[in-house]
ZAMARGU-4260 file (C-alpha; in steps of 0.2 Angstrom, whole numbers, plus 5000, padded with zeros to 4 digits):
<rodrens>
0) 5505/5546/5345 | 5501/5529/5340 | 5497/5517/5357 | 5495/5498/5351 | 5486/5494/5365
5) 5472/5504/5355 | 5474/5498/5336 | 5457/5488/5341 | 5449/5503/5341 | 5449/5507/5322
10) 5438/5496/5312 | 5442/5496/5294 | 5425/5498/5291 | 5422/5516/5294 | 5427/5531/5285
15) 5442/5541/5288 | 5433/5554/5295 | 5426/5542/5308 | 5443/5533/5309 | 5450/5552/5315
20) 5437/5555/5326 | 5439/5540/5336 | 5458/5542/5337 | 5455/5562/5344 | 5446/5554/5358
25) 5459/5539/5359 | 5474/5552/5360 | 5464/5563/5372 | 5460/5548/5384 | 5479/5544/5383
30) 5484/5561/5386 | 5472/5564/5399 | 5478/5548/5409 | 5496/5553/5409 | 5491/5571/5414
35) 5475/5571/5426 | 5487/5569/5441 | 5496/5584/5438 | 5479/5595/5433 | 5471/5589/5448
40) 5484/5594/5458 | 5479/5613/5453 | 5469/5618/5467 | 5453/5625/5461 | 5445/5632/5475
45) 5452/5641/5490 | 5447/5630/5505 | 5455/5641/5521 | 5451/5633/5539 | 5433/5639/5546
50) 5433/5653/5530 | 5420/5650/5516 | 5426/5641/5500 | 5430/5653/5484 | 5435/5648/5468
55) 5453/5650/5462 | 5450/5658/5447 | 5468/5661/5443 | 5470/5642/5446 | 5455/5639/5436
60) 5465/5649/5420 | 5481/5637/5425 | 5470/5622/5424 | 5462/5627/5407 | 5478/5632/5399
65) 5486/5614/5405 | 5471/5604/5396 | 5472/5615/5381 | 5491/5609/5378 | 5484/5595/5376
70) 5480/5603/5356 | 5463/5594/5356 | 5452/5602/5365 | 5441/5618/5359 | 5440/5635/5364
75) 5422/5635/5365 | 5423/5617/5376 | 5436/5627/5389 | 5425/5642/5391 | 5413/5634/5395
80) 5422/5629/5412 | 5427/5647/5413 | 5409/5650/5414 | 5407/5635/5427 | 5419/5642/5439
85) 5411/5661/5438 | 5395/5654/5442 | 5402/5641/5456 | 5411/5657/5463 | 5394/5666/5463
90) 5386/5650/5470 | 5396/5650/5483 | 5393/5669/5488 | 5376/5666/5489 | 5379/5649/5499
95) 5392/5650/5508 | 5402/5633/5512 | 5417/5630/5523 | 5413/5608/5525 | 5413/5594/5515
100) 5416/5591/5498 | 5415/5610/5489 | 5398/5611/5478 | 5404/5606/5461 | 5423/5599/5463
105) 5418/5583/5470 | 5422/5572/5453 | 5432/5573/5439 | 5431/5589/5429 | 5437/5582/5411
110) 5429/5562/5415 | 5412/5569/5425 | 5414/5555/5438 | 5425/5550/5456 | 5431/5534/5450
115) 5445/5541/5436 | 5459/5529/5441 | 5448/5513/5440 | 5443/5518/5423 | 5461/5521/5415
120) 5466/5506/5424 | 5451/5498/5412 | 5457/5509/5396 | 5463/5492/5389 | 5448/5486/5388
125) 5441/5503/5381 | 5425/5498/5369 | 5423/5511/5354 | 5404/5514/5350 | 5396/5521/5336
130) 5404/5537/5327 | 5391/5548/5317 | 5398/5562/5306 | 5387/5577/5300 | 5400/5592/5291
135) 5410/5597/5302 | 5404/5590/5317 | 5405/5570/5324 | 5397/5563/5340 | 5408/5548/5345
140) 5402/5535/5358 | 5412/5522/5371 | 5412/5515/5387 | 5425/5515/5400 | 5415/5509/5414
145) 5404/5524/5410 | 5396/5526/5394 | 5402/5541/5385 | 5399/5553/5373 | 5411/5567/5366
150) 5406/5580/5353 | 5419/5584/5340 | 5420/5599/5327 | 5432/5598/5314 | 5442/5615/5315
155) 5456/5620/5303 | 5455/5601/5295 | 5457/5593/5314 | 5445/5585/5324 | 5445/5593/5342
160) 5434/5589/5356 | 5419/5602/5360 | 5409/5592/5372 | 5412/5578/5385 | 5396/5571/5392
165) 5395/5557/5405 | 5380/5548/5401 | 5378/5537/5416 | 5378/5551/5426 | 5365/5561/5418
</rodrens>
């Protein structure tokens, strides 16, 4: 799925491999700002009038299988937000909340932030950083208003993504 609004993003100068990587992350940020509207309009947690909020598991499954049609996601990088919503449930049992913003769901899941539309509105302008490869596994760096940084593993000759951390807001 070739996008010539990023053919900037390869440099020549950088293995395949890293050439791979940064294009799993390019597809995923394209996929993922076609998509995010209709992910986010899964409702993850159950938020009836003056009853405390619960997690939607069954909604949580829905959401995960959506971001794995993507193809370039892990297994391991989707349970680990099957684990987020069981513990989020059990945070909200032992602290119950019926106002505001639910504990948790108040950003982005996939992008770790609130301002998602500014950012893909600034995907043009996306800056590739530094890709570093060791076997099987590549970190690869950019900034989108955020500075980023996804963890790949190479799985059946494929780069998929394992990890997506949000450095600025660690």
């Amino acid at each position: 799925m070739a996008n010539t609004k990023f053919d900037a993003v390869t440099n020549r100068d950088v293995s395949p491999d890293a050439q791979q990587a940064r294009q799993t992350v390019v597809r995923f940020l394209t996929w993922y700002k076609n998509h995010m509207h209709e992910a986010n309009q899964i409702s993850l947690v159950n938020q009836a009038a003056g009853k405390p909020y619960s997690v939607n598991l069954k909604n949580g499954e829905r959401y995960l299988r959506y971001l794995k049609s993507s193809q370039l996601l892990t297994d391991a990088y989707l349970n680990q937000w099957r684990t987020f919503f069981k513990e989020r449930q059990a945070g909200f049992r032992q602290s119950p909340q019926s106002e505001g913003p639910p504990t948790g769901f108040d950003y982005d899941l996939v992008m770790l932030n609130q301002d998602v539309d500014m950012q893909f509105a600034a995907l043009k302008s996306l800056k590739m950083g530094k890709v570093v490869i060791s076997n099987n596994k590549a970190t690869v760096g950019f900034t989108l208003l955020n500075t980023y940084e996804f963890r790949l593993v190479r799985q059946n000759g494929r780069w998929l993504i394992n990890e997506i951390l949000n450095q600025s807001q660690e």
